[in-house]
mmJSON file of the N, C-alpha and C atoms, coordinates in Angstrom:
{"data_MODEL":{"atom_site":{
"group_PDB":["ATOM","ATOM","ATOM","ATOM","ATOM","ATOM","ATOM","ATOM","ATOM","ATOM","ATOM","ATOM","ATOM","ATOM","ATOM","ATOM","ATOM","ATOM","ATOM","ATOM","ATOM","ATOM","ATOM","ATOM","ATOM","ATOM","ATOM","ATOM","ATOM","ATOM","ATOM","ATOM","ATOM","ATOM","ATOM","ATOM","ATOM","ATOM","ATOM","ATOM","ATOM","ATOM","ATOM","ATOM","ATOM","ATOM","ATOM","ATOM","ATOM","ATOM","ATOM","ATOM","ATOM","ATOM","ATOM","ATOM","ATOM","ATOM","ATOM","ATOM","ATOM","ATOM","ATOM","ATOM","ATOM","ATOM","ATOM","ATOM","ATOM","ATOM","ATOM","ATOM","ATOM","ATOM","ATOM","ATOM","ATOM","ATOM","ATOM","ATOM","ATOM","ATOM","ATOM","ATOM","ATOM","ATOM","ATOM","ATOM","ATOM","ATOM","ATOM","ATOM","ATOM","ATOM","ATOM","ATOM","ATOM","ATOM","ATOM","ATOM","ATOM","ATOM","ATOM","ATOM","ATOM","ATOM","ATOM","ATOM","ATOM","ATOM","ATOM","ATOM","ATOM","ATOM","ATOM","ATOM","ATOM","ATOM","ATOM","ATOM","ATOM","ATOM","ATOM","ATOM","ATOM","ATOM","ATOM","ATOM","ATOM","ATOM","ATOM","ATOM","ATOM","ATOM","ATOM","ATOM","ATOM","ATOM","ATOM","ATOM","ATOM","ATOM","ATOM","ATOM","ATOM","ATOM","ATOM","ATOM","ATOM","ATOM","ATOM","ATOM","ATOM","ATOM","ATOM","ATOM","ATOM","ATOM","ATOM","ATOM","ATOM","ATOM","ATOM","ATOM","ATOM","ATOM","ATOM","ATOM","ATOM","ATOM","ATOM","ATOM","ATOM","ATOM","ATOM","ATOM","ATOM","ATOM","ATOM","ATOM","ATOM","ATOM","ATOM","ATOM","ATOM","ATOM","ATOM","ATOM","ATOM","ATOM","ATOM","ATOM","ATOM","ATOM","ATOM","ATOM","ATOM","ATOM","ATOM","ATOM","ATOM","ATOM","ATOM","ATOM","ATOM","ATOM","ATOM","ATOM","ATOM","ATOM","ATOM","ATOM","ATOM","ATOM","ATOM","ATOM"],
"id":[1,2,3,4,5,6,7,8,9,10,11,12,13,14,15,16,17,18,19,20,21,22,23,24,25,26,27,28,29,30,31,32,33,34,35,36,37,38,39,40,41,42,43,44,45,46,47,48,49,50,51,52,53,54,55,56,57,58,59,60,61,62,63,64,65,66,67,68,69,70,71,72,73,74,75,76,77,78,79,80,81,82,83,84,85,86,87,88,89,90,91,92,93,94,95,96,97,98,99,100,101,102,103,104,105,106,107,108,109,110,111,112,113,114,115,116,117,118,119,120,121,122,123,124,125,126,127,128,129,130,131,132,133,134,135,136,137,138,139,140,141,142,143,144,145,146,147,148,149,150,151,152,153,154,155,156,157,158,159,160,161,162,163,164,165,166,167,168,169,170,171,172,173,174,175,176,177,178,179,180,181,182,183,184,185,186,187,188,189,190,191,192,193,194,195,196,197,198,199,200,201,202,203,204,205,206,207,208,209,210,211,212,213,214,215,216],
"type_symbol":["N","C","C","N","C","C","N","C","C","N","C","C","N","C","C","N","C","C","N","C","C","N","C","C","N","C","C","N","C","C","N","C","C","N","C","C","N","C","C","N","C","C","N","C","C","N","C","C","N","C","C","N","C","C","N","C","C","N","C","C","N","C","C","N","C","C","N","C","C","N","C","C","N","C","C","N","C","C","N","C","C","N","C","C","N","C","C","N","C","C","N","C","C","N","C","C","N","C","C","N","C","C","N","C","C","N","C","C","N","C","C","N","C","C","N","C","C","N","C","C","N","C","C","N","C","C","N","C","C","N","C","C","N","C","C","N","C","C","N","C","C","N","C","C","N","C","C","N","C","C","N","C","C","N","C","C","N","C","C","N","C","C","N","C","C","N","C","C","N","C","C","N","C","C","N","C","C","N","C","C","N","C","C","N","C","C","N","C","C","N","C","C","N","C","C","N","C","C","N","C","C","N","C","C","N","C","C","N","C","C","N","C","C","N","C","C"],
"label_atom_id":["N","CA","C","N","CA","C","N","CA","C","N","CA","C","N","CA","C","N","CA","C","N","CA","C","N","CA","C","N","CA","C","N","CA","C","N","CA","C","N","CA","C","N","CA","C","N","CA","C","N","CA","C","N","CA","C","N","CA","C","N","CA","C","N","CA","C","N","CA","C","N","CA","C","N","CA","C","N","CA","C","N","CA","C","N","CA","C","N","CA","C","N","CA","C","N","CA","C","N","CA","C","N","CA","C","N","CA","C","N","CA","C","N","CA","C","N","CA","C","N","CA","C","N","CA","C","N","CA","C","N","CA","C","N","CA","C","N","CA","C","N","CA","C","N","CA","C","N","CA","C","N","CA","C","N","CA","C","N","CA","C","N","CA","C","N","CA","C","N","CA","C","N","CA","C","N","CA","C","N","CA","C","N","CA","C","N","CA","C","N","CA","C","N","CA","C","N","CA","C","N","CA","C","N","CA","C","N","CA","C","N","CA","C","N","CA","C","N","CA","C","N","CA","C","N","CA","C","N","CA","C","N","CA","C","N","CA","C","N","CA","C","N","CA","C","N","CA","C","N","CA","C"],
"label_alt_id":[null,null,null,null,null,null,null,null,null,null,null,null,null,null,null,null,null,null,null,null,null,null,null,null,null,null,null,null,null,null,null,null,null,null,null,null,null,null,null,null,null,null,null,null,null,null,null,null,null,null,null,null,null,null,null,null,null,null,null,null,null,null,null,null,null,null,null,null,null,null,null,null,null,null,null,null,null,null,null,null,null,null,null,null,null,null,null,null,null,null,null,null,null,null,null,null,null,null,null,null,null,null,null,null,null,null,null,null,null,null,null,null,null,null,null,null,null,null,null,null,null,null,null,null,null,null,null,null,null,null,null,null,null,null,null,null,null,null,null,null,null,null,null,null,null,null,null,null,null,null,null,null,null,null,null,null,null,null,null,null,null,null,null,null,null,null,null,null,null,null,null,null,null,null,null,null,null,null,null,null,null,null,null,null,null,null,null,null,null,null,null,null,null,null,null,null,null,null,null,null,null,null,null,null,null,null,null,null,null,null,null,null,null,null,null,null],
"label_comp_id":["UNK","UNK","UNK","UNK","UNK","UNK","UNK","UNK","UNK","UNK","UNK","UNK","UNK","UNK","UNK","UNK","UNK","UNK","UNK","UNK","UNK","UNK","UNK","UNK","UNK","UNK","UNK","UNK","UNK","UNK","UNK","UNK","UNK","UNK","UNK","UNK","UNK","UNK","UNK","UNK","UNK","UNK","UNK","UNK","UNK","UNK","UNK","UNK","UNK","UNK","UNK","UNK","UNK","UNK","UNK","UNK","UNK","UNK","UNK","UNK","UNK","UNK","UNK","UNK","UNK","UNK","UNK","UNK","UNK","UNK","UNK","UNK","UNK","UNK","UNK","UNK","UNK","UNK","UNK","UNK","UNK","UNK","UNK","UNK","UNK","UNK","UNK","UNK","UNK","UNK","UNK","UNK","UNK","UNK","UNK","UNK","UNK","UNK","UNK","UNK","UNK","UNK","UNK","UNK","UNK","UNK","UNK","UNK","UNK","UNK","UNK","UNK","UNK","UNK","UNK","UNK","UNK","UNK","UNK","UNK","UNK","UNK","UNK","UNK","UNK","UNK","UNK","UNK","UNK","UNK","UNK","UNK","UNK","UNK","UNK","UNK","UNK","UNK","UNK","UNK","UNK","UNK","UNK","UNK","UNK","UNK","UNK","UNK","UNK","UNK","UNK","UNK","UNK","UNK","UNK","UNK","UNK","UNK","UNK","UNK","UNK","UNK","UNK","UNK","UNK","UNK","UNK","UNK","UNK","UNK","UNK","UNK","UNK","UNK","UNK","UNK","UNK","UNK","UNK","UNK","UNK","UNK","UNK","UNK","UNK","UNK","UNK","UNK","UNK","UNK","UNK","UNK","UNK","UNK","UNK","UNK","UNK","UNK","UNK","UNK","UNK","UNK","UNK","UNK","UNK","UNK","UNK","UNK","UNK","UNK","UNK","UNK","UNK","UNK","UNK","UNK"],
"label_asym_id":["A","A","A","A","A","A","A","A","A","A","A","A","A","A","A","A","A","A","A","A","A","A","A","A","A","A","A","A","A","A","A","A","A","A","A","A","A","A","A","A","A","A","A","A","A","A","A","A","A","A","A","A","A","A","A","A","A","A","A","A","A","A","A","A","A","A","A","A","A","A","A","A","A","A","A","A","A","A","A","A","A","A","A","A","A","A","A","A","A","A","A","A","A","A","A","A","A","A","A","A","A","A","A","A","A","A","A","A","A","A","A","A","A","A","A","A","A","A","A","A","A","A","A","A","A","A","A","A","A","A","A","A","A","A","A","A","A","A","A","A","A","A","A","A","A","A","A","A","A","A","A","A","A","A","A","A","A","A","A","A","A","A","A","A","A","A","A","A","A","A","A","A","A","A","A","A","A","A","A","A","A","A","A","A","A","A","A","A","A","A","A","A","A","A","A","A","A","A","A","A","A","A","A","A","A","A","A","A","A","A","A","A","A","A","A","A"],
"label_entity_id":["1","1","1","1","1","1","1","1","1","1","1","1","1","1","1","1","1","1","1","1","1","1","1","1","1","1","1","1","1","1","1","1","1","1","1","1","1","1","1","1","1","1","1","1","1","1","1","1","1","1","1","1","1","1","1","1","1","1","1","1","1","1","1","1","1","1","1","1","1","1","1","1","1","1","1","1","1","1","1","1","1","1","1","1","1","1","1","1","1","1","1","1","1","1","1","1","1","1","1","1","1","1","1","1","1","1","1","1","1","1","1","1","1","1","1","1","1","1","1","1","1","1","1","1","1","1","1","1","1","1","1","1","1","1","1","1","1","1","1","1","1","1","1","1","1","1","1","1","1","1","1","1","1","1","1","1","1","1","1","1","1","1","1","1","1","1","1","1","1","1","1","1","1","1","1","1","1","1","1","1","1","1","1","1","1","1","1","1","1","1","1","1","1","1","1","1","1","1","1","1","1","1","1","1","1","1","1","1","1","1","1","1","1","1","1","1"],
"label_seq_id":[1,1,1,2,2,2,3,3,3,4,4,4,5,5,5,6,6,6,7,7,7,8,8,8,9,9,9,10,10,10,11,11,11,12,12,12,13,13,13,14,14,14,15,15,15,16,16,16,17,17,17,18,18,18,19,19,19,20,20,20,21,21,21,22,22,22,23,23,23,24,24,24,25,25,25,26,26,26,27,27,27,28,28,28,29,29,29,30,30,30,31,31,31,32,32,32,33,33,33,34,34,34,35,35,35,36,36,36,37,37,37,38,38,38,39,39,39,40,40,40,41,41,41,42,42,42,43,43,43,44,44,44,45,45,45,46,46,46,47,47,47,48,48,48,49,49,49,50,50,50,51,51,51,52,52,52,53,53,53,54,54,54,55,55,55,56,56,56,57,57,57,58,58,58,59,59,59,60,60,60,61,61,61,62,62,62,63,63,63,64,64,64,65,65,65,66,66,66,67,67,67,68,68,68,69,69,69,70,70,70,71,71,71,72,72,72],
"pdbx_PDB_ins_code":[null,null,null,null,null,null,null,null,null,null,null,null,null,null,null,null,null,null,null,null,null,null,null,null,null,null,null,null,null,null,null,null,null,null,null,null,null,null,null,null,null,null,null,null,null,null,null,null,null,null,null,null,null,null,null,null,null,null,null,null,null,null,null,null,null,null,null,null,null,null,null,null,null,null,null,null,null,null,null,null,null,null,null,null,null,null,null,null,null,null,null,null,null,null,null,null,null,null,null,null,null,null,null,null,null,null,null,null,null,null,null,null,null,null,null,null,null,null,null,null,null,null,null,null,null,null,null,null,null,null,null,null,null,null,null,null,null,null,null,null,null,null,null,null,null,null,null,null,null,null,null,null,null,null,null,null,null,null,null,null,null,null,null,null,null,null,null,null,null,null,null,null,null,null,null,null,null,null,null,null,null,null,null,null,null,null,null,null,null,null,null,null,null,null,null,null,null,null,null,null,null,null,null,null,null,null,null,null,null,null,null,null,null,null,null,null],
"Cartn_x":[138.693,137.305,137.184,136.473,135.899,135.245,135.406,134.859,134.197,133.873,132.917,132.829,132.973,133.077,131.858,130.864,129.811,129.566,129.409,128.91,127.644,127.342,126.042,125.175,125.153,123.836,123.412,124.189,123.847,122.968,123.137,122.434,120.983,121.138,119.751,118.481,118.266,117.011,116.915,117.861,117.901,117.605,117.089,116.415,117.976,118.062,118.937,119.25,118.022,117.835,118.349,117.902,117.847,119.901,120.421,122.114,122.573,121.72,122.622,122.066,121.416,121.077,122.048,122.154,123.167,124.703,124.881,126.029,126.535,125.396,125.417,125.44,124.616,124.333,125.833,126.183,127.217,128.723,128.891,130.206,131.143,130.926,131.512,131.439,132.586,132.084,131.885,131.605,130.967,131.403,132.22,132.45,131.92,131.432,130.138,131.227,131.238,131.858,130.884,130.87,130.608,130.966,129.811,130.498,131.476,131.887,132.599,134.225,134.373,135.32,135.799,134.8,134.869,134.313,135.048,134.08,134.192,132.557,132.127,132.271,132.738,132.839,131.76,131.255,129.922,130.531,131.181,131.48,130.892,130.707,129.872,130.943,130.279,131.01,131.184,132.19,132.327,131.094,130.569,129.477,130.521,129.959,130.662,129.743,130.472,129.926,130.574,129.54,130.604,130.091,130.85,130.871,129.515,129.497,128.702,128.918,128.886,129.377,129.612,130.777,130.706,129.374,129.405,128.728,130.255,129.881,130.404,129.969,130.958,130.304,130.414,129.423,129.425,128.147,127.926,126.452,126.577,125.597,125.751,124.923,125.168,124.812,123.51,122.421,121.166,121.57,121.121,121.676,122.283,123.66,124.391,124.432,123.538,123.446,123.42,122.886,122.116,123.572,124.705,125.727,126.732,127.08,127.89,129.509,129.6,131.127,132.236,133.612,134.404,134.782,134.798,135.438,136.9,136.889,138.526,139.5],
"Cartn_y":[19.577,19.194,17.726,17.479,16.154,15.397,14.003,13.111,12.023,11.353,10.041,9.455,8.104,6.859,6.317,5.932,4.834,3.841,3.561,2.246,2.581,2.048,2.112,1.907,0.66,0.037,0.996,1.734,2.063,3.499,3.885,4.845,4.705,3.607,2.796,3.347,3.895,3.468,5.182,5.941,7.722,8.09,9.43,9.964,10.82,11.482,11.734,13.289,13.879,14.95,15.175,14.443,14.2,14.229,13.305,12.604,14.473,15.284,16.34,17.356,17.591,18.235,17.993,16.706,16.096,16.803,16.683,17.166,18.622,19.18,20.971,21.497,20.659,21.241,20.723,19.58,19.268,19.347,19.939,20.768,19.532,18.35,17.637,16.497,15.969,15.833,13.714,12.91,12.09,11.337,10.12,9.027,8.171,7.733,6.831,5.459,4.587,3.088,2.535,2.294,1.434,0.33,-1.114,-2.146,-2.684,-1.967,-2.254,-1.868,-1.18,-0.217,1.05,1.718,3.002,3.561,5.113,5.907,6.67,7.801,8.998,9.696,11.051,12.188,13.149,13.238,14.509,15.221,16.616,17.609,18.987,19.635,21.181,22.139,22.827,23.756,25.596,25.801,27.157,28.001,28.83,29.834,30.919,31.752,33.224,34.184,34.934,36.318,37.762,38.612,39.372,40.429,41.632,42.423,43.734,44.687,45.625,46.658,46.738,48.007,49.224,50.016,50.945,52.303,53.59,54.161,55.262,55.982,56.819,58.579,59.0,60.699,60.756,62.134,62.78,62.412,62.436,62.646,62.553,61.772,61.76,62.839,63.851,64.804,64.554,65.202,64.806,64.634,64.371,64.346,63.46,62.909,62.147,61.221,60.28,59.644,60.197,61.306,62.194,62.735,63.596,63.904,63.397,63.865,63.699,63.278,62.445,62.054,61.556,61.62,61.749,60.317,59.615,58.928,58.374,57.203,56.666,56.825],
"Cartn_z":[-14.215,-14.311,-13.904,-13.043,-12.452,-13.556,-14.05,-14.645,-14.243,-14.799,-14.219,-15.216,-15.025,-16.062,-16.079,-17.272,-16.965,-18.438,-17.973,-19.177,-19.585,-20.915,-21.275,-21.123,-20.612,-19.705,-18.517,-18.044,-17.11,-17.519,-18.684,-18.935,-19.676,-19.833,-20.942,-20.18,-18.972,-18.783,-18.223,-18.767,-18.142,-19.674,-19.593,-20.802,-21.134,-22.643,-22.836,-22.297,-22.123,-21.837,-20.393,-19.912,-18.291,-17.799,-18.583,-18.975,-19.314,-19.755,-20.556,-19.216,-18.891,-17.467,-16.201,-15.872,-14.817,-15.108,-16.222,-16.699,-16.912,-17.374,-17.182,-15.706,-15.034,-13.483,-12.816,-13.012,-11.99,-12.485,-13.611,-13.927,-14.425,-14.203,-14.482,-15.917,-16.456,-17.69,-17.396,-18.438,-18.137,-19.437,-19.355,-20.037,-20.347,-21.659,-21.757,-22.5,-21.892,-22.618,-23.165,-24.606,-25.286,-25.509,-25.576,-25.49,-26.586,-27.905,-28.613,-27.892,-26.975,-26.074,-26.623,-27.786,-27.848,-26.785,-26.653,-25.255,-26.234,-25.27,-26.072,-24.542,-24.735,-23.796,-23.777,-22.71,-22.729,-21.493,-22.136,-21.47,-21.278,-20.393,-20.502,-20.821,-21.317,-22.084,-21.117,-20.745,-19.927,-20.264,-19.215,-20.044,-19.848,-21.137,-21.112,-21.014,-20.173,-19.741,-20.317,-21.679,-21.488,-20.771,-20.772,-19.963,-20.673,-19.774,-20.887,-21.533,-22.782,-23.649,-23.103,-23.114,-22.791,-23.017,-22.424,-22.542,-23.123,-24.486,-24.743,-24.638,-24.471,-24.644,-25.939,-26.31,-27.939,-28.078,-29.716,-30.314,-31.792,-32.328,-33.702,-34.152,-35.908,-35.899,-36.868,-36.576,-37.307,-38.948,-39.465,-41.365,-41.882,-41.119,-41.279,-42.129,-42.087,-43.401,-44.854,-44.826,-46.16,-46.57,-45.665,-46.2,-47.32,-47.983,-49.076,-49.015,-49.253,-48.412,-49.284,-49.775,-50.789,-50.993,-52.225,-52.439,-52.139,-51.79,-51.114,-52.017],
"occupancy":[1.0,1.0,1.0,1.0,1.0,1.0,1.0,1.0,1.0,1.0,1.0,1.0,1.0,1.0,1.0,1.0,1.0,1.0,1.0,1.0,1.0,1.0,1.0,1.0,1.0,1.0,1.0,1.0,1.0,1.0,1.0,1.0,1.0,1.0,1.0,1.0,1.0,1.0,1.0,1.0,1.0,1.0,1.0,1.0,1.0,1.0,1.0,1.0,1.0,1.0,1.0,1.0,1.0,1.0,1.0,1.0,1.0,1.0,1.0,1.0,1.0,1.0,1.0,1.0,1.0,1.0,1.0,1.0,1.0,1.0,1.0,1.0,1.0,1.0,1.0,1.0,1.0,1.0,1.0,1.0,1.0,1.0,1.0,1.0,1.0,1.0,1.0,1.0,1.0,1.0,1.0,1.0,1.0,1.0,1.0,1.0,1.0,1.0,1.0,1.0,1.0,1.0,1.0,1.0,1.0,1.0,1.0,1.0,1.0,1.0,1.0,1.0,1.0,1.0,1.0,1.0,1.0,1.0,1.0,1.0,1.0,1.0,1.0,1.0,1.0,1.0,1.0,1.0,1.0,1.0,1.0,1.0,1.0,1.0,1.0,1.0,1.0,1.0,1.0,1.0,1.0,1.0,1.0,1.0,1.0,1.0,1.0,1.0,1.0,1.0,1.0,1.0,1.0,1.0,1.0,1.0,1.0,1.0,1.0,1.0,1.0,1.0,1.0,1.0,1.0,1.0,1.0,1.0,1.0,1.0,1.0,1.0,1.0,1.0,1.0,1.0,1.0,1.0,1.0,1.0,1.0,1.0,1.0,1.0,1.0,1.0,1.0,1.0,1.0,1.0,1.0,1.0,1.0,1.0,1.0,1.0,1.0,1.0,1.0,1.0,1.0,1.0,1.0,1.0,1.0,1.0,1.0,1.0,1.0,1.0,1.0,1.0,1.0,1.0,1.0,1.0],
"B_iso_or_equiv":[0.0,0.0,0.0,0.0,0.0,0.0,0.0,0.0,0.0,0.0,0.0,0.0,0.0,0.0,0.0,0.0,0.0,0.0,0.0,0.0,0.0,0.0,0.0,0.0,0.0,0.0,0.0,0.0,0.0,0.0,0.0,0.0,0.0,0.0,0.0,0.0,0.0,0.0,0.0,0.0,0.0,0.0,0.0,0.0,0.0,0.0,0.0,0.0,0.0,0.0,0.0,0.0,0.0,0.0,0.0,0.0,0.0,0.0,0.0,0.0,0.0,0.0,0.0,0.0,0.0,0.0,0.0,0.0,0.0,0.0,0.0,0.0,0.0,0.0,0.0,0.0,0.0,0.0,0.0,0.0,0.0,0.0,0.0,0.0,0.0,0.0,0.0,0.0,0.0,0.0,0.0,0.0,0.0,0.0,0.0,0.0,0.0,0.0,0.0,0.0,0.0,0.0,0.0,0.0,0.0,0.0,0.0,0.0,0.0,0.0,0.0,0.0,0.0,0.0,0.0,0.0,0.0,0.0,0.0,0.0,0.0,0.0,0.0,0.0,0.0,0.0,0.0,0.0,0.0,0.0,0.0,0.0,0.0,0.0,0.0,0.0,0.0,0.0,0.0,0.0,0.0,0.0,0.0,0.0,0.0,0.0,0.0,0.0,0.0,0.0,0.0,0.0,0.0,0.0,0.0,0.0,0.0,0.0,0.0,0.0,0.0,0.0,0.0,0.0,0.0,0.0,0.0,0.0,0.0,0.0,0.0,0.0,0.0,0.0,0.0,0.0,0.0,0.0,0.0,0.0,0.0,0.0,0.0,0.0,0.0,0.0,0.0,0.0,0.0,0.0,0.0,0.0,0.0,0.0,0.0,0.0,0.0,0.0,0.0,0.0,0.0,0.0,0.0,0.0,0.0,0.0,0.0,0.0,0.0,0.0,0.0,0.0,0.0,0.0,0.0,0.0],
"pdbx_formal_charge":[null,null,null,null,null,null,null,null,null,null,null,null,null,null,null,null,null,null,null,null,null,null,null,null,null,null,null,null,null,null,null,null,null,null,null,null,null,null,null,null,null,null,null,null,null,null,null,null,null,null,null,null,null,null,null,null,null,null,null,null,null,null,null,null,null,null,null,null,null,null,null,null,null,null,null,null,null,null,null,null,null,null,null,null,null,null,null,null,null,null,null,null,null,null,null,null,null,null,null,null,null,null,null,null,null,null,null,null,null,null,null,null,null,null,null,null,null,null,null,null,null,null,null,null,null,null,null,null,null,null,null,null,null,null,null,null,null,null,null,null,null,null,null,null,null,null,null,null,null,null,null,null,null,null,null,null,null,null,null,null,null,null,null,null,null,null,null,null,null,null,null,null,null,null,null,null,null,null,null,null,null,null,null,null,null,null,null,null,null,null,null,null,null,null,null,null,null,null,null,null,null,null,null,null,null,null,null,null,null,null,null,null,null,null,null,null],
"auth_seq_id":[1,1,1,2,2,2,3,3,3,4,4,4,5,5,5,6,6,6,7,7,7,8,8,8,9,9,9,10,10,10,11,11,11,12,12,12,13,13,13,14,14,14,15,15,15,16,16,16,17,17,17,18,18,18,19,19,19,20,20,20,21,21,21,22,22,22,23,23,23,24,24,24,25,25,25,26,26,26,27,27,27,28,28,28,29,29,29,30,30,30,31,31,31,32,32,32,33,33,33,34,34,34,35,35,35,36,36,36,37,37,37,38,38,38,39,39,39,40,40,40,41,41,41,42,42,42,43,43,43,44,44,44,45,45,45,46,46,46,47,47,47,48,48,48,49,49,49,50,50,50,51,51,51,52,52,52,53,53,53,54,54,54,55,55,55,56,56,56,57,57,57,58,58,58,59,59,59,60,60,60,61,61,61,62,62,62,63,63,63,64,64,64,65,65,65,66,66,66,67,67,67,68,68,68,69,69,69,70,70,70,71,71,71,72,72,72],
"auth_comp_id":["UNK","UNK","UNK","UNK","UNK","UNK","UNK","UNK","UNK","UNK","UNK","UNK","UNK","UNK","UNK","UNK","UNK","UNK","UNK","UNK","UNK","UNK","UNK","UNK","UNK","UNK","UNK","UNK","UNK","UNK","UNK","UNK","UNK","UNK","UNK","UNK","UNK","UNK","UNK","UNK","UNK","UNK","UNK","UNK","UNK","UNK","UNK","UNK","UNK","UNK","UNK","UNK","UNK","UNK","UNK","UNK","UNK","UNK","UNK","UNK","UNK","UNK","UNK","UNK","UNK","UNK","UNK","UNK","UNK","UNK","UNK","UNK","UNK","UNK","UNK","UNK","UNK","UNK","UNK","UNK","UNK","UNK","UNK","UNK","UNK","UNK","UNK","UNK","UNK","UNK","UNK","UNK","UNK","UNK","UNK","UNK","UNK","UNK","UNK","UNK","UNK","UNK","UNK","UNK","UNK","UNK","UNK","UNK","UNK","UNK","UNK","UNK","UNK","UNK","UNK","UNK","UNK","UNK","UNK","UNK","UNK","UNK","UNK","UNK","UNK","UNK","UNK","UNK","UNK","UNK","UNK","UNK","UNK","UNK","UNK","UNK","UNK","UNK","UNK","UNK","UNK","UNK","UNK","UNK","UNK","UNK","UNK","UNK","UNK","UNK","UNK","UNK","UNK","UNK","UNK","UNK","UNK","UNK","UNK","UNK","UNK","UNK","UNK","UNK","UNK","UNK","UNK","UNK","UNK","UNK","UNK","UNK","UNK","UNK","UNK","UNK","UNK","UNK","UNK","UNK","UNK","UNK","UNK","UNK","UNK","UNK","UNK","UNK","UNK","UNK","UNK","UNK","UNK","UNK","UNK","UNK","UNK","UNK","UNK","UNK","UNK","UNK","UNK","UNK","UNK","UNK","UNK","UNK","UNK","UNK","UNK","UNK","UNK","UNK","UNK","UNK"],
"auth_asym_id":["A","A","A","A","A","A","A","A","A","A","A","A","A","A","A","A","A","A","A","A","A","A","A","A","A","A","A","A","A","A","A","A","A","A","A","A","A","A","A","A","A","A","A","A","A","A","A","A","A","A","A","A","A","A","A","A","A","A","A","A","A","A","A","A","A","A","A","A","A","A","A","A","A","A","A","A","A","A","A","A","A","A","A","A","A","A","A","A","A","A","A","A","A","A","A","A","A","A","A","A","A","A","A","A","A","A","A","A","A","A","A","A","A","A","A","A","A","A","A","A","A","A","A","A","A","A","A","A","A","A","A","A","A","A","A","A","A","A","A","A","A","A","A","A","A","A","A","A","A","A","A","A","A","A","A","A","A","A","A","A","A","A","A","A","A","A","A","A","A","A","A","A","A","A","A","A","A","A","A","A","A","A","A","A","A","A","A","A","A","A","A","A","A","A","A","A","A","A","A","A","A","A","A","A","A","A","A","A","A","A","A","A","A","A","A","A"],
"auth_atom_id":["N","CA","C","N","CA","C","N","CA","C","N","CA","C","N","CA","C","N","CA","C","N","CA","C","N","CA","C","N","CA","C","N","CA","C","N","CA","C","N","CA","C","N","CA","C","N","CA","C","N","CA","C","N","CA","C","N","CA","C","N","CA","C","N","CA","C","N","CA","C","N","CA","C","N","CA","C","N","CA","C","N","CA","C","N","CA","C","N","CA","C","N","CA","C","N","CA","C","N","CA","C","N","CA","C","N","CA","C","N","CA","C","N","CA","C","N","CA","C","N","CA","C","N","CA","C","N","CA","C","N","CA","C","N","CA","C","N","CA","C","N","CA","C","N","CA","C","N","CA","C","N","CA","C","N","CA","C","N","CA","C","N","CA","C","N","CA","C","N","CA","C","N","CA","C","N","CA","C","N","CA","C","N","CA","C","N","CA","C","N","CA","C","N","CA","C","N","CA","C","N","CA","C","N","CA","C","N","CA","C","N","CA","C","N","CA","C","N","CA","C","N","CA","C","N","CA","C","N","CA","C","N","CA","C","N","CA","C","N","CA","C","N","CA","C","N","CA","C","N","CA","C"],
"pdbx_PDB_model_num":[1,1,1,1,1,1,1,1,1,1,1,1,1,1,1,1,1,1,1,1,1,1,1,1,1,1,1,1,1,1,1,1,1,1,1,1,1,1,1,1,1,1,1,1,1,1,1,1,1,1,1,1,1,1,1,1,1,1,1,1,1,1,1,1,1,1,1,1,1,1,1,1,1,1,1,1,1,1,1,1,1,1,1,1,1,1,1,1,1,1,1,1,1,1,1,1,1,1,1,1,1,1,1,1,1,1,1,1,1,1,1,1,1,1,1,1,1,1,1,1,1,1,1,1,1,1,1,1,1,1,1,1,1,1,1,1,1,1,1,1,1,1,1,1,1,1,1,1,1,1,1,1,1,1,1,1,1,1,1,1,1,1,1,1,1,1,1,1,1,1,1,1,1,1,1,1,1,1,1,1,1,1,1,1,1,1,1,1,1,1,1,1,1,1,1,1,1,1,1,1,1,1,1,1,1,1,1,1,1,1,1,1,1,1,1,1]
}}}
């Protein structure tokens, strides 16, 4: 994953929303330096895809719930 370094100032005048958009769209994650020389990391997170439930054969039988069923 591609990163990019920036300082804070440089973000002072971008909305935060805007900083979290740039970052979702361009896959890449984004180093923020603070002038104390902590950094904060804003990374996107993989999307997951799952797949789709199978389709099974068979049939549930009308009643089913109502039936009487033995203790374990």
């Amino acid at each position: 994953m591609a990163e990019r370094v920036m300082l804070l100032d440089e973000l002072r005048d971008q909305s935060i929303q805007a900083v979290l958009e740039k970052v979702a769209e361009g896959g890449e994650q984004v180093i923020v330096r603070l002038p104390g020389g902590q950094q904060i990391v804003i990374a996107p997170q993989p999307q997951l895809t799952l797949k789709p439930l199978p389709v099974l054969e068979g049939y549930v039988p009308e009643g089913w719930k109502d039936a009487l069923y033995p203790a374990g």
